[in-house]
C-alpha positions as CSV (number, residue, x, y, z in Angstrom):
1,X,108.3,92.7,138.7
2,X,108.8,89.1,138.8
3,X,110.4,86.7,136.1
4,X,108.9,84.7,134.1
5,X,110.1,81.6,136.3
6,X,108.5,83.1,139.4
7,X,105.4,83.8,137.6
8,X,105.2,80.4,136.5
9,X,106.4,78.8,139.5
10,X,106.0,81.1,142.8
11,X,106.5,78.6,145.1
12,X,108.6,75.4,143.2
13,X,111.1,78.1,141.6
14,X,114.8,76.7,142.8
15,X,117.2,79.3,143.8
16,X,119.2,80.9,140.6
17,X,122.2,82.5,140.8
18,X,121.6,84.2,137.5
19,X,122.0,84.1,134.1
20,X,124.7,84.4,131.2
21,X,123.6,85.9,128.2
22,X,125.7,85.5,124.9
23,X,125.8,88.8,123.8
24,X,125.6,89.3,119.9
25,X,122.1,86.9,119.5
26,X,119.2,88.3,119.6
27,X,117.8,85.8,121.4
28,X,118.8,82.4,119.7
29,X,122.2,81.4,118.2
30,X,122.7,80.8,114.3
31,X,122.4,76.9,114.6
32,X,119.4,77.3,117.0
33,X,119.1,76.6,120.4
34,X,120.3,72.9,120.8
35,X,121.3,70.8,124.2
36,X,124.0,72.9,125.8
37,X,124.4,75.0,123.1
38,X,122.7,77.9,123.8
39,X,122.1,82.1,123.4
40,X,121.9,82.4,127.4
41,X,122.2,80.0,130.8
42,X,120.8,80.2,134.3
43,X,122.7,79.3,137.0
44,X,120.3,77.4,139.3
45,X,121.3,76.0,142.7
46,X,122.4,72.1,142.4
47,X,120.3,69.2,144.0
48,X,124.1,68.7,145.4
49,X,127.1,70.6,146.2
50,X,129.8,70.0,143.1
51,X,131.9,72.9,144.3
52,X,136.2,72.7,145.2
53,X,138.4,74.0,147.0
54,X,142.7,73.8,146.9
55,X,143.9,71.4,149.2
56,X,147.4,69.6,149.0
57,X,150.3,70.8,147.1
58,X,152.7,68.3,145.4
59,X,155.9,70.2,144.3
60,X,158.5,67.7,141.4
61,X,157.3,64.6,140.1
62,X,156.5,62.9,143.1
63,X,154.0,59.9,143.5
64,X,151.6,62.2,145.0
65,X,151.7,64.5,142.5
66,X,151.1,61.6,139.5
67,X,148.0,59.9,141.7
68,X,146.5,63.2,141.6
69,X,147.0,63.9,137.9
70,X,145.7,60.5,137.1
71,X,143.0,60.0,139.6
72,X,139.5,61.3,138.1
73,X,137.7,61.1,141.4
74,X,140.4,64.0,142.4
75,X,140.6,67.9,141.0
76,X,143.6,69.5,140.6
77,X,145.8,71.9,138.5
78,X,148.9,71.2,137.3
79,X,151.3,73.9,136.4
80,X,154.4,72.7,134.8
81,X,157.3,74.9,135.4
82,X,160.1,72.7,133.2
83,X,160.3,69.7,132.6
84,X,162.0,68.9,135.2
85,X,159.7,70.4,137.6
86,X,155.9,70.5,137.8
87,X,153.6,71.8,140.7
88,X,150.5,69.7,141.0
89,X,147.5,71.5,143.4
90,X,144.8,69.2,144.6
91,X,141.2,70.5,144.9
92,X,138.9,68.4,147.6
93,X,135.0,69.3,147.8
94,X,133.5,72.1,148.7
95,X,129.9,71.3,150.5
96,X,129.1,75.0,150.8
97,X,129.8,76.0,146.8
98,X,128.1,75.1,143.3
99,X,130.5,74.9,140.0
100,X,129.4,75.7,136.5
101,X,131.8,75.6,133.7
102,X,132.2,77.4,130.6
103,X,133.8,76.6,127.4
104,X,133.6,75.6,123.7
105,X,134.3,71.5,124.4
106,X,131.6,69.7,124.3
107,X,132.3,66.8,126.6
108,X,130.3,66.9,129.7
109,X,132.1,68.9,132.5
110,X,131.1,72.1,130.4
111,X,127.8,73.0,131.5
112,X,127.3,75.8,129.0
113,X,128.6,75.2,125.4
114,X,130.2,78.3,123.8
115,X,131.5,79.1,120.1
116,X,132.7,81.8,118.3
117,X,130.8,82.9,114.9
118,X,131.3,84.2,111.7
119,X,130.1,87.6,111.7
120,X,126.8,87.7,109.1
121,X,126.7,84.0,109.2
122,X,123.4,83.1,107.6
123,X,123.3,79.2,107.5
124,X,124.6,76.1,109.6
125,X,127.6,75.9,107.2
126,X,129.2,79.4,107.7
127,X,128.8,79.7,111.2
128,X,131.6,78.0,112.7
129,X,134.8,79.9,112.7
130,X,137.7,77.8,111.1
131,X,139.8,78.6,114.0
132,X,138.3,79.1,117.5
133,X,140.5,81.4,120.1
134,X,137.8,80.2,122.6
135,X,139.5,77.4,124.8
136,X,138.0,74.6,125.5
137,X,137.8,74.8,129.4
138,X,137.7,78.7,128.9
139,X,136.4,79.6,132.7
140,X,134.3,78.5,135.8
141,X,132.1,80.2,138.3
142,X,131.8,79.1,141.9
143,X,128.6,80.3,143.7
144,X,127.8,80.1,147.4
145,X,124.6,77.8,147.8
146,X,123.9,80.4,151.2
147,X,122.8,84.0,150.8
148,X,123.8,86.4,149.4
149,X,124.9,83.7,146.6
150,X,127.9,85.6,145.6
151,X,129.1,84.3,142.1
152,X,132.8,84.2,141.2
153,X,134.4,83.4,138.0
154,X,138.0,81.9,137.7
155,X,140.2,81.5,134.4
156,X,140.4,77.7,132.9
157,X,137.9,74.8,133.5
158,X,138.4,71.0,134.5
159,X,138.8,68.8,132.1
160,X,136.9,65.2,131.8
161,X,139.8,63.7,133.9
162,X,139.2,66.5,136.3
163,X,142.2,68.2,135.7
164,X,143.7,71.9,134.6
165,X,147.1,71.5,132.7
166,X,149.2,75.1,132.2
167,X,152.1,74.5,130.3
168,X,155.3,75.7,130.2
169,X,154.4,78.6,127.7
170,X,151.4,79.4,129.5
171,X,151.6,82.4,132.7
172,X,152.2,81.3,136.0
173,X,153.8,82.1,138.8
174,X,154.2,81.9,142.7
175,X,152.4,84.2,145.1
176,X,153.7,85.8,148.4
177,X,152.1,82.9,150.4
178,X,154.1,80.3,148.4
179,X,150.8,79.0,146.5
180,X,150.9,78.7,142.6
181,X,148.7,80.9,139.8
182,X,148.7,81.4,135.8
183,X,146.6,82.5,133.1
184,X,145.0,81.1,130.4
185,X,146.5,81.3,126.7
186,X,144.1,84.1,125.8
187,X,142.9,84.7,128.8
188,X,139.4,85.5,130.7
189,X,138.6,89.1,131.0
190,X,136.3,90.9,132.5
191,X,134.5,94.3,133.0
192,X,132.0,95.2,136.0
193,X,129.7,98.1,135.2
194,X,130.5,101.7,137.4
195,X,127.4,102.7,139.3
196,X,125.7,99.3,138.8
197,X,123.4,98.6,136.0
198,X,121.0,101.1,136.5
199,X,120.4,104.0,134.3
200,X,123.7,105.6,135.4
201,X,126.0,102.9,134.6
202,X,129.5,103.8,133.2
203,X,131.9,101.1,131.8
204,X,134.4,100.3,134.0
205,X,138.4,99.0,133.6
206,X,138.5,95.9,131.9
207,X,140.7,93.1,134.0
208,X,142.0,89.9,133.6
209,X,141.0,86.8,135.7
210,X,143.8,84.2,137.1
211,X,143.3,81.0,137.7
212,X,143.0,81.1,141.1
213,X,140.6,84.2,140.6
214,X,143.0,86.8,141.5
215,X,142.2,90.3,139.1
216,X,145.2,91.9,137.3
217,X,145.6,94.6,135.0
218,X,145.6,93.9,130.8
219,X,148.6,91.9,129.3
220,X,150.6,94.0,126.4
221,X,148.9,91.6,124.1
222,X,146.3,89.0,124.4
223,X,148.5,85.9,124.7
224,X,151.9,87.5,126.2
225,X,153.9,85.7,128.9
226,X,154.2,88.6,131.1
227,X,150.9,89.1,133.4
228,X,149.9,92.2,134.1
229,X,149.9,94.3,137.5
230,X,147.9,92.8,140.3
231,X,145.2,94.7,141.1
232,X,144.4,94.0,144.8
233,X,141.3,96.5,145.7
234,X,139.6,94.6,143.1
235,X,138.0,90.7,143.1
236,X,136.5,88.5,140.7
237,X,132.8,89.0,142.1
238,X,130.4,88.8,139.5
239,X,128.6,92.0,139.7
240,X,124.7,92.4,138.3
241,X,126.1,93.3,134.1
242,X,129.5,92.3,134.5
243,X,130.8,91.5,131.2
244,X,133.3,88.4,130.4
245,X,135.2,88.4,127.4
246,X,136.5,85.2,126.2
247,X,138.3,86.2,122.6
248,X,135.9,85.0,120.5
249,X,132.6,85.8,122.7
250,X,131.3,88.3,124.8
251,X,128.9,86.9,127.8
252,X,126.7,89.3,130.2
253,X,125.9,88.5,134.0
254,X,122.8,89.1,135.1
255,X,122.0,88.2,139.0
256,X,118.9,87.1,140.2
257,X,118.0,90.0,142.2
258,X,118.6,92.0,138.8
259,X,117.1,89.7,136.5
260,X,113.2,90.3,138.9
261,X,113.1,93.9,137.9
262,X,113.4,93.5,133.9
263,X,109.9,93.1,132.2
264,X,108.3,89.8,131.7
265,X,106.5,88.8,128.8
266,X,103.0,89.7,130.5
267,X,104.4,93.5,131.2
268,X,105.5,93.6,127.8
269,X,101.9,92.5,126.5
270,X,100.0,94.9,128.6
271,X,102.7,97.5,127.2
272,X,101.4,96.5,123.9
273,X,97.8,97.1,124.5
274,X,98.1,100.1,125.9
275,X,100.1,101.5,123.0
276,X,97.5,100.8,120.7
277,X,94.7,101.5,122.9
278,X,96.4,105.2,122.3
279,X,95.7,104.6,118.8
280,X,99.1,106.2,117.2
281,X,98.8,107.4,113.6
282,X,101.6,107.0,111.1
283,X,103.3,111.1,110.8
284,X,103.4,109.9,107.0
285,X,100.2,108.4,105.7
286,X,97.9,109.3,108.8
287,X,96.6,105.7,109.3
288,X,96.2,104.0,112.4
289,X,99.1,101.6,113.6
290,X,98.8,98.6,115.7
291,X,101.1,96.4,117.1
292,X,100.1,92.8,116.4
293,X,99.8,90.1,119.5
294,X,101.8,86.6,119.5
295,X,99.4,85.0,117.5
296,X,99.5,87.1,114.6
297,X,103.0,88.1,114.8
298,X,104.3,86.2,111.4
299,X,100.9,88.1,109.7
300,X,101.6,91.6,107.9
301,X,98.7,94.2,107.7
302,X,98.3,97.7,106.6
303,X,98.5,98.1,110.4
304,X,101.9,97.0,111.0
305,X,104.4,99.3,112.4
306,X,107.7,99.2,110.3
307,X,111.1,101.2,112.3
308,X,114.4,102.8,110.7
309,X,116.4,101.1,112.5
310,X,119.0,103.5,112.8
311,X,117.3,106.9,113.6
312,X,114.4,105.0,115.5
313,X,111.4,106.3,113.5
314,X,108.4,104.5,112.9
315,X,106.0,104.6,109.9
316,X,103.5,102.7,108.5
317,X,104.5,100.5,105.7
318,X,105.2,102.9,102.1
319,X,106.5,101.9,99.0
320,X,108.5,105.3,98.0
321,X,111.9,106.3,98.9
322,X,113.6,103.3,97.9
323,X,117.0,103.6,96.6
324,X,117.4,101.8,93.2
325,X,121.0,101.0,92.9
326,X,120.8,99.6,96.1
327,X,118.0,97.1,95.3
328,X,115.3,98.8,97.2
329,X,117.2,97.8,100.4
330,X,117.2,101.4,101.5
331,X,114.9,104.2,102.0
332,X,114.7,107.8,103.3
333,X,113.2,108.3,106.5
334,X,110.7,110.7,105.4
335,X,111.8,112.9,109.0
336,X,115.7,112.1,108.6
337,X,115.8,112.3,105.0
338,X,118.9,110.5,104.5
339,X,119.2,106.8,103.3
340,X,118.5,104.5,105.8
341,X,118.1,100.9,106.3
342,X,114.3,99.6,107.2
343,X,114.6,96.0,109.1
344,X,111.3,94.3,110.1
345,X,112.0,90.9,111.9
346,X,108.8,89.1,111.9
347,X,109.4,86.9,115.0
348,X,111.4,89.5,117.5
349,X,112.0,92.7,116.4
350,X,114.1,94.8,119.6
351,X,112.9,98.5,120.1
352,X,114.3,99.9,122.9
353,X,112.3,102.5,123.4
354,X,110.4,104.4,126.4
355,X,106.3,104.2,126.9
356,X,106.4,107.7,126.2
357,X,108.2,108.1,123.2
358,X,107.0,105.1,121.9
359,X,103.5,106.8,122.0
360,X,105.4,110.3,120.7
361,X,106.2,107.7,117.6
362,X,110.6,108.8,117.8
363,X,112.8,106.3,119.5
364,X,116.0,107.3,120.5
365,X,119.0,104.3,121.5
366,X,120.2,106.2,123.9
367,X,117.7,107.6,125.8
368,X,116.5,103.9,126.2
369,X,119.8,102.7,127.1
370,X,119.2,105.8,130.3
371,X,115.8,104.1,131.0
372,X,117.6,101.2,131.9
373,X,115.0,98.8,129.8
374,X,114.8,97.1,126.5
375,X,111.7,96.3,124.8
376,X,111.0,93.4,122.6
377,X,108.2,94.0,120.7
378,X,107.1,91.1,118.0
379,X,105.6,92.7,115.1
């Protein structure tokens, strides 16, 4: 299967990386879609190499050390170990590596804009949370511009004076070779999938990411001083559905090679047609169902499918079961029996369901979640 980029553009697509997918949207964020602000990001290769490397350390408060701080044409990392004493890293360029950073500033190093939610949030006003644990230079990923493309993420981002600043409360430390490391305040976690993600995928250990990418066991608590165990048989490779977890948001990785075998709009129209073509009849009321196409998605028919969202049932639309003294929110799945919430989303409803119990009319969540697909279906 291809994506929809390659079926648009076979032969101008740029190489991506992948793609980060907020996880908790289905498909759009509460405010909408705006600029950098977004429900998912693809990682395409850059018209020119942006990516760093470390370079020069500057130990005290030397002259070298404050001409790197307050140079913007130079990266570097400044960990401050008293104030007395600060270690300043410079970072030179890195011809043969891309950088995207991550975070919930809005200034322009951060290439993709994240912010943590109100749960239930409905409107523009309720959706910001009145005090974000997201930082605002939360992480960065460095990916080789040569195959294979390998991806790696790193705790903290550059700021707009191109610089990270630990402080003396945050973790650091210094490594057996004599270079510097730390963590972030809340740090950058991150959990790679067992078995890949494929139908046999089993969540793995979740880990914490340093800033110099290293991969070490959980702290006692989010924010403690004390990092955890250094976990050297592991790296901070992005794997295809590794999870990052940046207190207050949840992001997916998808690769490129990953992201060609999920279905495409096209597939999931023919999928469409040839459930109806079937012809599927309601177990209830014994009339015909049909899934509606784009155009006629915001239309409702005697036709239209409605689910139980949480047994997976479908039925065509009936006006019994309702349960009074819960304003006719809830029904009774007339197989499950017991109360159960109908949701119909008129723009993208998610089913994920298998062809062939799709056209058995019962969906189950996991046995989708085995198949290794999810379905959008807009009805």
């Amino acid at each position: 299967m291809f994506s929809p980029d390659q079926e648009n553009h076979p032969s101008k697509a740029p190489v991506k990386y992948g793609e980060l997918i907020v996880l908790g949207y289905n498909g759009s964020l509460p405010n909408g879609d705006r600029g950098r602000r977004k429900s998912r990001f693809a990682l395409f290769k850059r018209p020119k190499a942006n990516g760093v490397k470390p370079s020069t350390v500057h130990i005290a408060c030397t002259p070298q050390a404050a001409k790197a701080i307050s140079n913007k044409d130079q990266h570097s990392i400044s960990y401050t170990l008293s104030r007395a004493q600060t270690v300043v890293v410079e970072y030179t360029h890195d011809s043969n590596t891309d950088m995207f950073q991550i975070g919930r500033s809005t200034e322009s190093p951060i290439d993709f804009v994240v912010t943590d939610t109100v749960p239930g949030s409905q409107s523009n006003s309720d959706t910001q949370s009145v005090q974000s644990t997201i930082s605002r230079f939360a992480c960065r990923i460095i990916c080789e511009r040569n195959p294979p493309f390998t991806a790696r993420i790193y705790a903290a981002g550059f700021d707009s004076s191109k610089n990270i600043f630990l402080g003396e409360k945050a973790a650091k430390w210094k490594t057996s070779d004599g270079q510097m490391d730390g963590l972030t305040t809340n740090g950058v976690l991150v959990m790679h999938p067992r078995n890949g993600f494929t139908e046999d995928s089993k969540p793995g250990i979740w880990r914490e990411i340093s800033v110099c990418g290293n991969v070490f066991s959980l702290r006692e608590t989010r924010s403690a001083q004390q990092r955890g165990k250094m976990v050297e048989i592991e790296t901070n490779q992005l794997q295809d559905g590794s999870l990052i977890d940046l207190c207050g948001a949840t992001l997916l990785w998808r690769t490129a090679e990953g992201l060609s075998h999920t279905p495409t709009v096209k597939h999931l129209e023919a999928l469409r047609q040839e459930i109806n073509a079937a012809r599927p009849q309601c177990p209830v009321g014994f009339n015909t169902l049909a899934f509606p196409s784009m155009k006629r998605k915001d239309v409702v028919d005697e036709k239209q499918p409605w689910v139980y969202l949480n047994c997976g049932h479908v039925h065509g639309y009936h006006n019994w079961g309702n349960k009074e003294e819960r304003d006719g929110k809830d029904r009774e799945c007339p197989m499950c029996r017991p109360a159960l919430t109908v949701g119909l989303n008129p723009k993208r409803t998610v089913a994920t369901v298998r062809l062939k119990e799709m056209l058995g009319w019962q969906m189950s969540t996991s046995d989708s979640q085995m198949e290794g697909h999810t379905c959008m279906l807009n009805v």
